[in-house]
C-alpha positions in Angstrom: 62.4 116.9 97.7 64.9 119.1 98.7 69.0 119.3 97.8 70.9 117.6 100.0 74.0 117.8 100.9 76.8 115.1 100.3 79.6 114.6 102.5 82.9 112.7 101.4 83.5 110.0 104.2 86.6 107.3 104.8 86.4 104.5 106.8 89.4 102.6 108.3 90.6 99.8 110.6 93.1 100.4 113.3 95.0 98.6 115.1 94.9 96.0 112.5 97.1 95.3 109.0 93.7 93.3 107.5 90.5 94.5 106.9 87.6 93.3 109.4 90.3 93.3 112.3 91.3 96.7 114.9 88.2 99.3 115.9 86.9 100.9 112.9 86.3 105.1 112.6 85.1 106.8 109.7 86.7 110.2 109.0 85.2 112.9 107.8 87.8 115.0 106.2 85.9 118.4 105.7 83.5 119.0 108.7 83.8 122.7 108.2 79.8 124.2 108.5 78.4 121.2 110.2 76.5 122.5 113.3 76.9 120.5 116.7 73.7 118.6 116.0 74.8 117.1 112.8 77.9 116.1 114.3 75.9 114.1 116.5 73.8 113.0 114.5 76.1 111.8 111.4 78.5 110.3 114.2 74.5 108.2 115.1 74.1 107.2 111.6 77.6 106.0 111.5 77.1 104.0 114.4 80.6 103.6 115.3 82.3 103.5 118.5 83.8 107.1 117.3 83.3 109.0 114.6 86.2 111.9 113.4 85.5 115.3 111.9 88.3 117.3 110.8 88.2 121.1 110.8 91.1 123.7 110.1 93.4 124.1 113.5 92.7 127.2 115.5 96.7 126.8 116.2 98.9 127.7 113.7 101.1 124.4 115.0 99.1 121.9 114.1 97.5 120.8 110.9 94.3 120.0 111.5 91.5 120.1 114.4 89.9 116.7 114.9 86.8 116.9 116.6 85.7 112.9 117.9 81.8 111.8 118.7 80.4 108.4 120.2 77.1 107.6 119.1 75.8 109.8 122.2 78.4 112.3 123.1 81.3 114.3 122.0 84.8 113.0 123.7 87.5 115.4 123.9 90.2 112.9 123.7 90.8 109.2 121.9 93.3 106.9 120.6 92.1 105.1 117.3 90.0 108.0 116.0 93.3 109.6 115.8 95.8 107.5 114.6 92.8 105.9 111.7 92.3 109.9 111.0 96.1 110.3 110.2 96.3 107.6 108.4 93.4 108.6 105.7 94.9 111.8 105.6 98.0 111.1 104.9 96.2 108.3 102.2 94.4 111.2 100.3 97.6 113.5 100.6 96.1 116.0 102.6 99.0 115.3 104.8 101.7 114.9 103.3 104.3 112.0 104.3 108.2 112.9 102.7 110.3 110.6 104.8 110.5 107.6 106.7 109.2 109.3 109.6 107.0 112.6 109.5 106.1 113.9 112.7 102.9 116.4 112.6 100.8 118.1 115.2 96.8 117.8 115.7 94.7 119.9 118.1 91.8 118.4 119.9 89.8 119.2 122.8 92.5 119.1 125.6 95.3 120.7 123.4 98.0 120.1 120.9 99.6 116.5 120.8 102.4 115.2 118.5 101.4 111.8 115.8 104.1 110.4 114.2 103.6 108.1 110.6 106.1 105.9 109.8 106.3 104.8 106.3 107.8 103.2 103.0 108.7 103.5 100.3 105.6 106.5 100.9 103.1 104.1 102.3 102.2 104.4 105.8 102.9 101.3 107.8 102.4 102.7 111.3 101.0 105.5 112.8 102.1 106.7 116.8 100.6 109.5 118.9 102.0 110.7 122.3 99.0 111.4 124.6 99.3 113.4 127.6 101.0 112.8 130.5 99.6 109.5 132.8 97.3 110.5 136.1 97.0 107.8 138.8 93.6 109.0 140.2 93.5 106.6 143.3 93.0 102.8 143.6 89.6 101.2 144.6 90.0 99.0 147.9 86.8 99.1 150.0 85.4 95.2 149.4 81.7 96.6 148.8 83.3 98.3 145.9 85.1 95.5 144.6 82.1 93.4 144.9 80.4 95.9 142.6 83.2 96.1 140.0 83.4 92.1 139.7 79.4 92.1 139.6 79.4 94.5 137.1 82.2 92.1 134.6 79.8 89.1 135.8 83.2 87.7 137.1 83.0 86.3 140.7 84.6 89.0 143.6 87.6 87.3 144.3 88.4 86.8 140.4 89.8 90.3 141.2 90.2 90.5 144.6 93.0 88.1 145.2 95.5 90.1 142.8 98.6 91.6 144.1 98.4 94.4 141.9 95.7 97.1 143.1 92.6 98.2 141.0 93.0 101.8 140.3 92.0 104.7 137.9 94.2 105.9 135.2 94.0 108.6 132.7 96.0 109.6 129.5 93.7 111.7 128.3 90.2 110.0 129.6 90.3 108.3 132.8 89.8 104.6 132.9 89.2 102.0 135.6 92.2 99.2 135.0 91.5 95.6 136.7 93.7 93.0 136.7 92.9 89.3 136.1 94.9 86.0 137.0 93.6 84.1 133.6 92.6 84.0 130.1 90.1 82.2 131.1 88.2 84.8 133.4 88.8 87.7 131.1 87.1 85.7 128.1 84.5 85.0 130.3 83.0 88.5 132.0 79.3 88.9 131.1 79.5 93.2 131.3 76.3 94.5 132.5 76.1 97.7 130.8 73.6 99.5 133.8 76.2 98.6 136.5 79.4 98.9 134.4 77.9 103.0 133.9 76.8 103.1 137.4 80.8 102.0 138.9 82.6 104.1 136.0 80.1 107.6 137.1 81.4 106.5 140.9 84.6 106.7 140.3 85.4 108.9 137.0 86.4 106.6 134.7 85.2 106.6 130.9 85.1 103.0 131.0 86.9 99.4 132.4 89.5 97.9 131.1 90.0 94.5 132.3 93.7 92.8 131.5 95.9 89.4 132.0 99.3 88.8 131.7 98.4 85.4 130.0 97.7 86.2 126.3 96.7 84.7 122.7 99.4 85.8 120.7 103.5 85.2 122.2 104.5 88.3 121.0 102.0 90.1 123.0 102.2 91.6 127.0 98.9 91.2 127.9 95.5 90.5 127.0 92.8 92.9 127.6 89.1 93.9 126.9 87.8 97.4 127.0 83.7 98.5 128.3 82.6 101.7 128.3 78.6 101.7 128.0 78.8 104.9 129.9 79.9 106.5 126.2 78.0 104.1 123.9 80.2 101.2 124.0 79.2 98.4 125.7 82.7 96.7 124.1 85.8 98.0 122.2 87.6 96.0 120.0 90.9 98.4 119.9 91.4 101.2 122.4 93.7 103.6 122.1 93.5 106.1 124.8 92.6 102.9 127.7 96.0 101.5 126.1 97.9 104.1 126.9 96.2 103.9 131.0 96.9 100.3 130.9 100.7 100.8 129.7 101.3 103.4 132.3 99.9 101.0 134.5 102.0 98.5 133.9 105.1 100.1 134.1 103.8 101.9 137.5 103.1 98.8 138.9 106.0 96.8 137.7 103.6 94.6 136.4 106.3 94.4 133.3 109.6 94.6 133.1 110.8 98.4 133.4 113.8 100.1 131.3 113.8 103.5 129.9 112.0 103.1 127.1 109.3 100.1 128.0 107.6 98.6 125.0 104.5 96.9 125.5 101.7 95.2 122.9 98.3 95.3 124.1 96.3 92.0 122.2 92.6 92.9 122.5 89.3 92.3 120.3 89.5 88.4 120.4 85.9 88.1 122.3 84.3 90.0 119.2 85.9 88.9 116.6 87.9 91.8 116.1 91.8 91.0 116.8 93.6 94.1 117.3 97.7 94.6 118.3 98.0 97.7 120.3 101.7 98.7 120.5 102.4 101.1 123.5 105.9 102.8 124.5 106.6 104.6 127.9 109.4 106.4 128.1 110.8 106.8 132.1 113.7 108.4 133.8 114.3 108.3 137.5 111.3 105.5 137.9 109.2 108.3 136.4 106.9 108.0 134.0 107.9 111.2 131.1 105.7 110.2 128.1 103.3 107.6 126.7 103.3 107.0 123.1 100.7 104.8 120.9 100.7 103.5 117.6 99.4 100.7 115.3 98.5 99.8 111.3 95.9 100.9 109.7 94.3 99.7 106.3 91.4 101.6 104.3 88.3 99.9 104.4 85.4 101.9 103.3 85.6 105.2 100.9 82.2 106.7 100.4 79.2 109.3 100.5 76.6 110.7 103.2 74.0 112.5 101.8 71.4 114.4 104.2 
């Protein structure tokens, strides 16, 4: 048999302070020689909703490049991937944290973005990322089309038709279809059919749907939402990052919540899989416009291991 080679991996919850809670992501810390193909094919075998690679920055302004797969595709963007990545990072030292705030920059696919880990006493208890700057990419009105979304959730048409607040497409970074539903009830029940979920996001160029309610498990939380996006590989996401940031622009766009300056908002998703997750978004306004969108979360180490192909 031939060598093969062996490849240091991390694995870590976000979005979550416990283990077995948040969207997991293993990290690969030193991707450099891997060939497109392996990428995708170690981010397979890992069979996570997104697998990170980190490779030296091509900018001298940020740290590190993070390159971030699906099982089936590369994404240029993401929210967890990013924010588990910093946190192993900074866990191994690679980055180093020296205050009670360090504030580093990482280069992705669409460009340089600023992540922020809080810590004490040296231990990082949060990790934030400001993601670029929110798109509203038109609503969806036309009642065959809102037939199709509420088909597609398994959730009867006017489920989503009777809200006052429009269904529309938002992007922070990858465009996502945000629907809004009266009750707990109705999100917890969609049945997502993963051929017609694909065939409504390719319509309308979204990544995915996330569905929300203002009615939520937790009282410290804003909303309640669940995330789909089979059109990637993930039929459901426990904790999304990127949609969260949509969702929060949304929110604040649409007065869904109440607007100041600096709006703070915590996104309660997973429950359905068994994956509780506390999303904590922040959008910063002025002049009832939206300037930037920042998200962040916990993190805790789950996994520390080795691939060997």
């Amino acid at each position: 048999m031939p060598d093969r080679r062996a490849l240091k991996f991390y694995q870590a919850d976000v979005f979550s302070g416990e283990p077995f809670g948040g969207n997991p992501v293993a990290v690969f810390p030193d991707a450099g020689g891997l060939t497109d193909d392996e990428l995708q094919q170690i981010a397979r075998e890992m069979n996570l909703s997104e697998t990170v690679f980190v490779f030296p920055p091509t900018d001298q302004a940020a740290v590190v490049k993070l390159r971030i797969f699906t099982p089936t595709q590369e994404i240029p963007f993401a929210g967890h991937p990013v924010l588990g990545t910093f946190f192993i990072l900074a866990e191994l030292g690679i980055v180093p944290v020296k205050e009670s705030m360090t504030r580093v920059m990482q280069e992705c696919n669409i460009g340089l973005f600023s992540v922020e880990l809080h810590a004490e006493d040296g231990l990082v208890e949060r990790v934030v990322m400001t993601q670029p700057k929110p798109e509203f990419l038109g609503p969806v009105e036309e009642a065959e089309d809102l037939y199709k979304v509420a088909s597609a959730l398994g959730l009867a048409k006017h489920v989503i038709a009777d809200m006052k607040w429009p269904i529309e497409v938002v992007s922070t970074g990858l465009p996502v279809m945000i629907v809004p539903v009266r009750t707990l009830t109705a999100v917890r029940s969609i049945r997502p059919d993963a051929s017609a979920i694909t065939d409504v996001c390719r319509r309308f160029g979204a990544n995915g749907i996330m569905v929300f309610t203002t009615v939520t498990v937790e009282p410290t939380a804003t909303v309640h939402a669940r995330m789909f996006a089979p059109s990637i590989g993930i039929l459901e996401d426990p904790a999304t990052g990127s949609a969260s940031g949509a969702l929060g622009a949304y929110l604040v766009q649409n007065r869904v919540v109440e607007v100041t300056p600096t709006t703070e908002i915590v996104v309660e998703q997973g429950y359905e899989i068994e994956r509780p997750s506390q999303i904590f978004v922040q959008v910063e306004s002025e002049h009832e416009v939206i300037q930037t969108v920042k998200v962040g979360g916990q993190c805790v180490m789950v996994v520390e291991g080795v691939l060997k192909f």
